[in-house]
Structures are given as structure tokens and as C-alpha cells.
C-alpha positions as CSV (number, residue, x, y, z in Angstrom):
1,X,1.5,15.3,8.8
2,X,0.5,15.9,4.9
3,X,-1.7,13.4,3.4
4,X,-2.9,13.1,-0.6
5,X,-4.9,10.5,-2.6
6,X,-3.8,9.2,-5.9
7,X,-6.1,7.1,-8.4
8,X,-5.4,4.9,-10.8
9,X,-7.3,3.1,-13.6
10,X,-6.7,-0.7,-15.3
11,X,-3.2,0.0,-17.4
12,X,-3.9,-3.8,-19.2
13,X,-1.9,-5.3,-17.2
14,X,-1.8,-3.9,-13.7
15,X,-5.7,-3.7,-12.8
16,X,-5.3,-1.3,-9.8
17,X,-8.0,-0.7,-7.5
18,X,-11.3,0.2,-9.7
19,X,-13.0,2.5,-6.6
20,X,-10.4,2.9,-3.6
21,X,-7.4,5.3,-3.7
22,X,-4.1,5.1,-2.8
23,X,-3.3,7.0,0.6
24,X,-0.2,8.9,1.4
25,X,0.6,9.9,4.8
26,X,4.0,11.8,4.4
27,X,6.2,12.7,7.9
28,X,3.4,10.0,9.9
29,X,6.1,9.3,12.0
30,X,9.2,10.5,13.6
31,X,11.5,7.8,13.7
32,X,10.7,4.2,11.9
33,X,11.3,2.0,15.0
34,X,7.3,3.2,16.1
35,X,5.9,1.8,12.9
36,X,5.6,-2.2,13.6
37,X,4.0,-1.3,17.2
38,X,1.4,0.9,15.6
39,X,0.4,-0.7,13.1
40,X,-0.1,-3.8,15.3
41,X,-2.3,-1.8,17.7
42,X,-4.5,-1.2,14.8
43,X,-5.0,-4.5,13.8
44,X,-2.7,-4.3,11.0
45,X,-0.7,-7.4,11.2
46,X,1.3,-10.0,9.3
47,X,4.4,-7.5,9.1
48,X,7.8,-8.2,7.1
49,X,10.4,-5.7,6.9
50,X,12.6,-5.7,3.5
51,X,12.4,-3.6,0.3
52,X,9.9,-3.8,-2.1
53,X,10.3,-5.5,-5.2
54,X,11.8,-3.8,-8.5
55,X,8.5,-5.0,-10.5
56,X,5.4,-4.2,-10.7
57,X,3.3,-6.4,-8.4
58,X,0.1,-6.1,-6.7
59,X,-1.9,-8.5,-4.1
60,X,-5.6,-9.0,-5.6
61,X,-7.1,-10.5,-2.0
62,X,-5.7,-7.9,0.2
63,X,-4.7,-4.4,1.3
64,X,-1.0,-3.2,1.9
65,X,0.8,-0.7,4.6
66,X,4.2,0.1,3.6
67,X,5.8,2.1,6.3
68,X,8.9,4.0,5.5
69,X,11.5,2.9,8.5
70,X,14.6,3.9,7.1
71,X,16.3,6.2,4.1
72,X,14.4,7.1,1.0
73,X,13.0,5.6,-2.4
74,X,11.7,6.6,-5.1
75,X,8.4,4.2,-6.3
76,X,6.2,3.6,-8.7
77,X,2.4,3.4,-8.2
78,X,-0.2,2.1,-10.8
79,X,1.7,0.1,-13.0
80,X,3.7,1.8,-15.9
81,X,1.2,4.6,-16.5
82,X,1.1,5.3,-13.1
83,X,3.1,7.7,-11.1
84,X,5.9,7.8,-8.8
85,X,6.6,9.0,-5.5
86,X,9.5,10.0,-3.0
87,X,9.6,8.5,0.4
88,X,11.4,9.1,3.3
89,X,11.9,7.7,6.6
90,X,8.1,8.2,8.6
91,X,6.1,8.1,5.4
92,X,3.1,5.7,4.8
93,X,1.4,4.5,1.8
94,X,-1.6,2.4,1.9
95,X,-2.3,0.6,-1.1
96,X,-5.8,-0.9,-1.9
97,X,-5.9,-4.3,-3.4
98,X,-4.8,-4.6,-6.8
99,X,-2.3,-1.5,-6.7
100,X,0.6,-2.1,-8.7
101,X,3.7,-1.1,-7.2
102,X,7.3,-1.3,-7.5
103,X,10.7,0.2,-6.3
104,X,12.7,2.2,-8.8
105,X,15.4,3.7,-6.5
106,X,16.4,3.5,-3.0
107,X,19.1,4.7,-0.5
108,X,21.4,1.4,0.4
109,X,19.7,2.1,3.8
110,X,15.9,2.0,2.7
111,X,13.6,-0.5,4.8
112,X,10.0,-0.7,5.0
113,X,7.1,-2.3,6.6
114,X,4.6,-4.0,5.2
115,X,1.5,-5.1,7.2
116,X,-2.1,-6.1,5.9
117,X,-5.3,-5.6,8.1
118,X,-6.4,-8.6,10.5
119,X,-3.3,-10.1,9.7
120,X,-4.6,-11.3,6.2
121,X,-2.2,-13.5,3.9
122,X,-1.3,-11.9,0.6
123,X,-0.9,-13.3,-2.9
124,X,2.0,-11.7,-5.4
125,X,0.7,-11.3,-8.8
126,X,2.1,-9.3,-12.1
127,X,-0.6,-9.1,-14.1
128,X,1.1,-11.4,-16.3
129,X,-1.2,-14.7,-17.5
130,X,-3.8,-13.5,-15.4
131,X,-7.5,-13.8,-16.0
132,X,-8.5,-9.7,-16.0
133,X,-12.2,-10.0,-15.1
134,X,-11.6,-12.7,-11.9
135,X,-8.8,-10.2,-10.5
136,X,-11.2,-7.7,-10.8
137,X,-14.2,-9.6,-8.6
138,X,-11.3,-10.5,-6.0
139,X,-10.3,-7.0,-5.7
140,X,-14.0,-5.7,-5.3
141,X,-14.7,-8.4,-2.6
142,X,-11.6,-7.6,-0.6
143,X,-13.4,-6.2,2.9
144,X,-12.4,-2.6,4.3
145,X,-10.3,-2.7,7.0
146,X,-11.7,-1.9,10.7
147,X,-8.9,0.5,11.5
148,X,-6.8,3.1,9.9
149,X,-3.2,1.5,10.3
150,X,-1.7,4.9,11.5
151,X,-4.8,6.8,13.5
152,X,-7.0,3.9,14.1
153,X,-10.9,4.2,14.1
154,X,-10.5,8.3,13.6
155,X,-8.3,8.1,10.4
156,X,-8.2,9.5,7.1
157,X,-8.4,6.2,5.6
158,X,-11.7,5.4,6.8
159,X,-13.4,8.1,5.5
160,X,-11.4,8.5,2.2
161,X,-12.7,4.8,1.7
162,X,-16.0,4.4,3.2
163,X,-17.5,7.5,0.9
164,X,-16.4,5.5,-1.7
């Protein structure tokens, strides 16, 4: 498995996550149909399989898995000034609150899923109409997860975020 870190700063519209990066986990998994158990088993819950959205959203009260289960994609991370990615079947992203992400391209095959840790409920915002500073104290109050959705309590995302 291969695994990188992007950052992204406030665009003005899409606040992104002011101190936690994105995580990238590419070829995490062989085949997409082991994604939903492990992610469950590490207390990543809540799932929904689908696409994802072809605007830029973000979820200011919680943190996103997206789990590549089938075909590939091309998406955008960080709003418009941000930077996109390839995915393929077995890739993970983990998106800190307030990440702004959309789809731009994807096989008529692509499906993800998306989980969020203990199961929280997430919100869908745009960054359209939305008062800057109050996202901003939402993100930063958003706990850390217990668990690296992928490796559990040993993963790269817990160390990645808690030295941050």
C-alpha cells in the first residue's frame, strides 16, 4: 500500500480543514467487497454506497472515509484551488471535516463507501451563504476518531493526526 497527505487552506468558499490533512491510502484493498466489513470493525460506521456528488461539498461536524469499491474517478479535493486525484478500485481517502470534495469523472461502474467514525451523522454544506468563522469553530471541535478506518488503532491516520 502507498500512502500521501495533501493540505489545503480556506479557498473563500470551501474552508477545508485548517490543521488536519487529507489521507490517501492507494491499493488498501484488494477487492471492494472487504471495505464496508472493515471499516465497521473499526468503528467507522453510518456507511452509504453511491458516487459522490459533482460539487464541491464538505461536512463541517464530521470526518469522511470514501472507499473506492469499484472502477475509477477522477476527484477533486479542496475546493477549486485544490487538487485532484485518480482512484481506483481499493483506494481510500479520509477527509477531515470541512474538506471540500467533488467528483469530476468516473467509470459508469465507479461506487464508493462512505463511513464516518462512531457512526456520526453528517451535514452537506457548499460553502455557499455560510457564516465562515462558525464553520471554522465546528470543524476545530470535531473529535479525532479512536480508530484508523483501514488499520485500526496502529494506522497511519492516527499518527498523521494526533502530531497535529
Amino acid at each position: 500500500m502507498d500512502s500521501h497527505s495533501l493540505r489545503f487552506k480556506d479557498d473563500g468558499i470551501i474552508p477545508n480543514n485548517p490543521n488536519l490533512p487529507v489521507l490517501i491510502y492507494k491499493h488498501a484493498f484488494g477487492k471492494g467487497n472487504e471495505i464496508e466489513e472493515k471499516f465497521s470493525k473499526n468503528n467507522w460506521r453510518n456507511s452509504w454506497e453511491g458516487g459522490i456528488f459533482d460539487y464541491h461539498h464538505f461536512h463541517s461536524n464530521t470526518h469522511e472515509v470514501l472507499g473506492v469499491m469499484q472502477g475509477t474517478a477522477t476527484i477533486m479535493l479542496g475546493g477549486e484551488q485544490g487538487q485532484s486525484i485518480e482512484v481506483k478500485t481499493g483506494d481510500v481517502i479520509i477527509l477531515p471535516a470541512g474538506t471540500g470534495h467533488k467528483c469530476i469523472l468516473a467509470s459508469p461502474d465507479f461506487l464508493v463507501l462512505g463511513a464516518y467514525p462512531n457512526g456520526m451523522n453528517y451535514n452537506l454544506k457548499t460553502g455557499e451563504s455560510e457564516n465562515d468563522s462558525e464553520l471554522i469553530l465546528e470543524i476545530k471541535q470535531v473529535p479525532l476518531p479512536d480508530a484508523d478506518p483501514v488499520f485500526g488503532k496502529n494506522g497511519p491516520l492516527l499518527s498523521e493526526w494526533l502530531k497535529e
